[in-house]
TISE-181288 format. One line per field, with one value per residue: residue number from 0; x, y, z of N, C-alpha, C, CB in turn. Coordinates in steps of 0.02 Angstrom, whole numbers. Atoms other than C-alpha are relative to their C-alpha. Glycine has a CB too. Layout:
N
palo: (NUM/...)
n_px: (X/...)
n_py: (Y/...)
n_pz: (Z/...)
ca_px: (X/...)
ca_py: (Y/...)
ca_pz: (Z/...)
c_px: (X/...)
c_py: (Y/...)
c_pz: (Z/...)
cb_px: (X/...)
cb_py: (Y/...)
cb_pz: (Z/...)
//
This chain:
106
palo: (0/1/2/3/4/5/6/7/8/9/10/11/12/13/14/15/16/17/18/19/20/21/22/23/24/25/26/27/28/29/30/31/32/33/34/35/36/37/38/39/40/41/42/43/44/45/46/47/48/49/50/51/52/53/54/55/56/57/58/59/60/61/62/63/64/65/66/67/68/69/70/71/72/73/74/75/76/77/78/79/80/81/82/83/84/85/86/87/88/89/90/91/92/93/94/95/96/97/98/99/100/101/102/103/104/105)
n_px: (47/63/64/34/14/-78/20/-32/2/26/-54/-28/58/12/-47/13/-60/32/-70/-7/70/56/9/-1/22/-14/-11/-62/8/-31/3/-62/-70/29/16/-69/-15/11/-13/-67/33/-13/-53/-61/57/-13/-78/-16/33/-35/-83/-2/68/13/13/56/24/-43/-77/-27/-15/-63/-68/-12/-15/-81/-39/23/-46/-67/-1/-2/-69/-62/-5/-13/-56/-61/10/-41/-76/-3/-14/-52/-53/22/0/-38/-22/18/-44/-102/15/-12/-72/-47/15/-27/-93/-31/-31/-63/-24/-20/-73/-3)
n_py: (-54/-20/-39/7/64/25/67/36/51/28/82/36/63/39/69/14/50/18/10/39/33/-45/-20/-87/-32/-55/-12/-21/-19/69/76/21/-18/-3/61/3/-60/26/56/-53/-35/67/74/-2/4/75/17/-41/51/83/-7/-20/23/-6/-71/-15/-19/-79/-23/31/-61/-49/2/10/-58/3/40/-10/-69/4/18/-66/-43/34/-11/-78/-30/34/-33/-92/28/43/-59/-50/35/-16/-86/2/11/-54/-66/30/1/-55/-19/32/-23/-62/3/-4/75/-15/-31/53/-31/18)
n_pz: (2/-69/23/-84/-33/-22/19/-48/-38/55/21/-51/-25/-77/-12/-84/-33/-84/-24/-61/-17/-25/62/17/86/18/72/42/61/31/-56/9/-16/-61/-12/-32/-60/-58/-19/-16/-79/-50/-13/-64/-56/-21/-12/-56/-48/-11/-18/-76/-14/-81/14/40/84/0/2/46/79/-7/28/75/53/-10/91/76/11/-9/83/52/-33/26/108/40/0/51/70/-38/32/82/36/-2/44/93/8/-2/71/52/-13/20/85/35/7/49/61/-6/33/54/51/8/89/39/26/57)
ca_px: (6449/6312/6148/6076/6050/6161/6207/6348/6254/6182/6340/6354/6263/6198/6333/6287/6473/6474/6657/6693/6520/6404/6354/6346/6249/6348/6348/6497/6553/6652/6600/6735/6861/6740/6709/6915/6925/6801/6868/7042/6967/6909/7040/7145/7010/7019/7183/7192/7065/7169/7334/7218/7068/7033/7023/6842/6778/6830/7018/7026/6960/7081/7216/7179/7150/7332/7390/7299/7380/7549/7530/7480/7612/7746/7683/7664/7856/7922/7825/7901/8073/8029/7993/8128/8249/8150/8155/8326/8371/8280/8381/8552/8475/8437/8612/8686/8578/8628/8820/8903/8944/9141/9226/9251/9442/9386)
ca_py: (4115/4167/4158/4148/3964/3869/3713/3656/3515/3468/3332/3271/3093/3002/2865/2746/2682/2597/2620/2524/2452/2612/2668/2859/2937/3060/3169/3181/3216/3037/2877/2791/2882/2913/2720/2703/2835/2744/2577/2661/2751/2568/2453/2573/2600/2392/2390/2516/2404/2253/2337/2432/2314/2367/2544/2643/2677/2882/2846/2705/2847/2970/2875/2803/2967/3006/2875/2942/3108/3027/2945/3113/3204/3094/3093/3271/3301/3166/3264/3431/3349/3270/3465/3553/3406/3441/3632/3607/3522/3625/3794/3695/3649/3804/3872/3750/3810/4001/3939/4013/3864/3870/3944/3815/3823/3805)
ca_pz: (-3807/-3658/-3712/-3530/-3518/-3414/-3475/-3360/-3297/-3476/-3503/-3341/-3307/-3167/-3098/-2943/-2857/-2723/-2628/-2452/-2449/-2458/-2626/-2698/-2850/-2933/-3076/-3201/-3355/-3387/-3329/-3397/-3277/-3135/-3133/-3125/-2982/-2877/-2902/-2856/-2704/-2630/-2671/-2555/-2435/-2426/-2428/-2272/-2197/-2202/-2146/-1973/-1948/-1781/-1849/-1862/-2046/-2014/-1988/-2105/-2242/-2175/-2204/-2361/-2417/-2352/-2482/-2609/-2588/-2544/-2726/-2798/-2708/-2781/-2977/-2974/-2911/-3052/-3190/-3083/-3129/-3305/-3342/-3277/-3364/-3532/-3508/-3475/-3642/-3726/-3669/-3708/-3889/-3929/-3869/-3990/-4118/-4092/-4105/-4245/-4371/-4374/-4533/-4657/-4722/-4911)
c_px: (-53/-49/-59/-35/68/22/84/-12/-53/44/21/-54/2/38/-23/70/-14/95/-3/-63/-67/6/-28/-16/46/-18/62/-8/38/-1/45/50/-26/-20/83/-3/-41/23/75/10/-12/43/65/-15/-5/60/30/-42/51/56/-43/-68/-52/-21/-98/0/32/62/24/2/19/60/2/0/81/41/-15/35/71/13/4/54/64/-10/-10/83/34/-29/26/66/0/-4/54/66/-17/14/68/55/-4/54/78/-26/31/59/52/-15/16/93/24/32/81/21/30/57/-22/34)
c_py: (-10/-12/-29/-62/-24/-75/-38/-66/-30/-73/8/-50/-14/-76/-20/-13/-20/-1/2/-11/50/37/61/10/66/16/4/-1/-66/-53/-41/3/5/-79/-18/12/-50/-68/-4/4/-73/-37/49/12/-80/-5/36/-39/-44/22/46/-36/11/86/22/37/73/-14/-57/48/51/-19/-32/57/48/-29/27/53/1/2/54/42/-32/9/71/17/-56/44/78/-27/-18/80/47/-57/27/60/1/-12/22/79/-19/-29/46/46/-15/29/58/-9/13/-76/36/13/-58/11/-2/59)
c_pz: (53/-42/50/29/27/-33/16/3/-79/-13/41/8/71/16/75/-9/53/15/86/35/14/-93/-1/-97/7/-56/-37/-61/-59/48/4/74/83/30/28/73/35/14/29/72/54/-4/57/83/25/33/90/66/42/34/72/5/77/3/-10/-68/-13/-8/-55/-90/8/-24/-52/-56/1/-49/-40/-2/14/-79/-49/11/-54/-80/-9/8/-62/-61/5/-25/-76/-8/14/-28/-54/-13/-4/-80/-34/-10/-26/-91/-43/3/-64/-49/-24/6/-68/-24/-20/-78/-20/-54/-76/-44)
cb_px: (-32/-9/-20/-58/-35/4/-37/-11/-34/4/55/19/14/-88/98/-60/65/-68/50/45/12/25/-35/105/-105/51/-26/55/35/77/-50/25/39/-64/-37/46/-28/-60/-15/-9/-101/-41/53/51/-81/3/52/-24/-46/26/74/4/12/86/50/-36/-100/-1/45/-42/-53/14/47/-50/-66/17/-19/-78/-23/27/-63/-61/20/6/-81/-52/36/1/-86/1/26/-76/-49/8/3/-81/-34/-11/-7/-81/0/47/-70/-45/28/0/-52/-41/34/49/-66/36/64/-58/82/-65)
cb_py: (6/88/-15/51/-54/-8/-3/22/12/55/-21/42/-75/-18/16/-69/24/-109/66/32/-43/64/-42/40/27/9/51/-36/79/6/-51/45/81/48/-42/51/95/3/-42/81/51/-43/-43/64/28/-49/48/84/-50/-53/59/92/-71/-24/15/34/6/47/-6/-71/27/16/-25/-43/57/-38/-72/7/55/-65/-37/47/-25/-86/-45/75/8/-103/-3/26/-73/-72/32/41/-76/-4/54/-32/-31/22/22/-116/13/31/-29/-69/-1/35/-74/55/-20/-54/76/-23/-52/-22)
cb_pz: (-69/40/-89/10/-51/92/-94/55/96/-61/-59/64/-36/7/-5/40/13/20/-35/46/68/92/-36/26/-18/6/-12/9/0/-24/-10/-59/-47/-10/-72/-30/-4/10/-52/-27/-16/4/-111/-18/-35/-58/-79/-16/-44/-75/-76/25/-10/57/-81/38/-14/69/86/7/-43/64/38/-20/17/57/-36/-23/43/46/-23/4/107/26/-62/47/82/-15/-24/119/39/-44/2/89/-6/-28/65/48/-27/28/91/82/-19/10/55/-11/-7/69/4/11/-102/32/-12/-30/19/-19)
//
């Protein structure tokens, strides 16, 4: 229901992170998950370090953000497959279930 307050930003807190040595206040709505995410965000931001060290800070967080969206790329097409298997089973279920039950000689 409206009743012309906003209150969006009522449950969202104040989080410091710090990810590849420079720390950021945000707001969110789960610290929990937003604490994950940034510790996530640098260990591949390190990791991208270590594998172009010669790289500046810009292209090392280009292409870690590349991973990160390779990673996402890839778990969204296996849950794109886990549902069109499941959907799949499902449609051949319910076929079975709509099969006349054979006449029983009694």
């Amino acid at each position: 229901m409206f009743d012309g307050v906003d209150n969006s930003m009522t449950d969202k807190k104040k989080l410091k992170i710090k990810i590849f040595d420079k720390e950021y206040s945000l707001l969110v709505e789960n610290e929990e998950i937003a604490k994950e995410l940034a510790i996530y965000v640098n260990k591949v931001m390190e990791e991208t370090k270590d594998e172009l060290p010669d790289q500046p800070s810009q292209t090392i967080a280009i292409i870690a953000c590349l991973n990160i969206a390779y990673d996402l790329f890839i778990e969204k097409n296996k849950n794109r497959e886990f549902l069109i298997q499941a959907t799949d089973k499902i449609k051949r279920i319910k076929l079975l279930l709509k099969e006349p039950e054979m006449s029983d000689p009694s």
